[in-house]
C-alpha positions in Angstrom: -13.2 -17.4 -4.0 -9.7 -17.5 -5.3 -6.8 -16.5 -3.4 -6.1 -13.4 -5.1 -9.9 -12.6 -4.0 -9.3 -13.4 -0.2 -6.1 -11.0 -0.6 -7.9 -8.1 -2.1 -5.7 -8.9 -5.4 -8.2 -9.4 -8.1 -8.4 -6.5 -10.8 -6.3 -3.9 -9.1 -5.7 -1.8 -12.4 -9.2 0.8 -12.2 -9.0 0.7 -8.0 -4.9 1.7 -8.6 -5.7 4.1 -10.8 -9.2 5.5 -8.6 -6.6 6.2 -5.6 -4.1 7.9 -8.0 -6.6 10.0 -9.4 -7.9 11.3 -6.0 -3.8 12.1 -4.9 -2.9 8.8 -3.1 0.3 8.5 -1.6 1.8 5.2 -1.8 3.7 3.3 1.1 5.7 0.4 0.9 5.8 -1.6 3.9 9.2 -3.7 2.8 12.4 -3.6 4.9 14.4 -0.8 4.3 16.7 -2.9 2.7 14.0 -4.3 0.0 13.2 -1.2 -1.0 16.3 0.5 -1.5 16.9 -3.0 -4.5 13.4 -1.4 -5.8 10.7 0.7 -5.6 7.8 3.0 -7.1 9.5 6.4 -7.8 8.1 9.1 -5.1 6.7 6.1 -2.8 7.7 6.2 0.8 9.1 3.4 2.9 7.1 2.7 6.1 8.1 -0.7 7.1 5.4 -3.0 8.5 7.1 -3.3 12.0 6.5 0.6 12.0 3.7 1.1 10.1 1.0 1.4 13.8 3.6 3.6 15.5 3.1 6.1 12.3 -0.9 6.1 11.7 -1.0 9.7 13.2 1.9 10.6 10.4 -0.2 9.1 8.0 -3.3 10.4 9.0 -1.6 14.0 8.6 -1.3 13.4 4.8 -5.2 13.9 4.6 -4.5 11.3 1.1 -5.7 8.1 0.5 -3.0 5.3 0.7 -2.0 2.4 -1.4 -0.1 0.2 0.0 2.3 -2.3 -1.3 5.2 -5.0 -0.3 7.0 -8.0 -1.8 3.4 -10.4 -2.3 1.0 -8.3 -1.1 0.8 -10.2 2.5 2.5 -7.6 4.1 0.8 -4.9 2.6 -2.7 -6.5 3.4 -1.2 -6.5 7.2 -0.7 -2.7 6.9 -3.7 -1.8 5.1 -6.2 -3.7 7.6 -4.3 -1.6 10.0 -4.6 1.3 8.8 -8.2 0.8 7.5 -9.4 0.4 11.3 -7.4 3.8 11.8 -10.1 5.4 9.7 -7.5 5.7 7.0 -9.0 5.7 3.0 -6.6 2.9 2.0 -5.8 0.3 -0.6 -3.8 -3.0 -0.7 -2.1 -2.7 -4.1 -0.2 -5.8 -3.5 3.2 -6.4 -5.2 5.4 -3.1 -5.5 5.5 -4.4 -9.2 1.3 -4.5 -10.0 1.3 -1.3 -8.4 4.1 0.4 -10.9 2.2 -1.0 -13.5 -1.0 -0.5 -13.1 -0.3 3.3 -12.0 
């Protein structure tokens, strides 16, 4: 298994798209800071350090979430989080893969 694999980053373009099409909101987890250089048009900024003290915001978007950092390692950090919050979510990885495969 390559490392892509192990990070959930293998062929993100049809599960990107999948999320869109059922309303996914996307969250980056960079600083504030990182995402004010860059960032996905209409995404919101959740930083990782914050992203458990707002699972009950999230859960109130009733959306499925892609999430998405820097290299994906934060973002797999945040979606394992909150996946075992019973939140429909997606590591999309990069900010960048995400904008491009959306």
């Amino acid at each position: 298994m390559g490392l892509l694999s192990m990070l959930g980053l293998g062929g993100k373009s049809e599960t990107i798209k999948d999320f869109v099409s059922k309303g996914a909101i996307i969250i980056d987890v960079r600083t504030v800071g990182e995402f004010r250089d860059g960032h996905i048009k209409g995404s919101k900024n959740i930083p990782l350090d914050n992203i458990f003290s707002k699972v009950n915001e999230i859960k109130r978007f009733e959306k499925p979430i892609i999430v998405c950092c820097r290299s994906g390692m934060r973002s797999a950090q945040a979606a394992s989080i909150l996946k075992n919050n019973g939140i429909e979510t997606l590591n999309g990885g990069s900010w960048q893969n995400v904008e491009k495969n959306l």
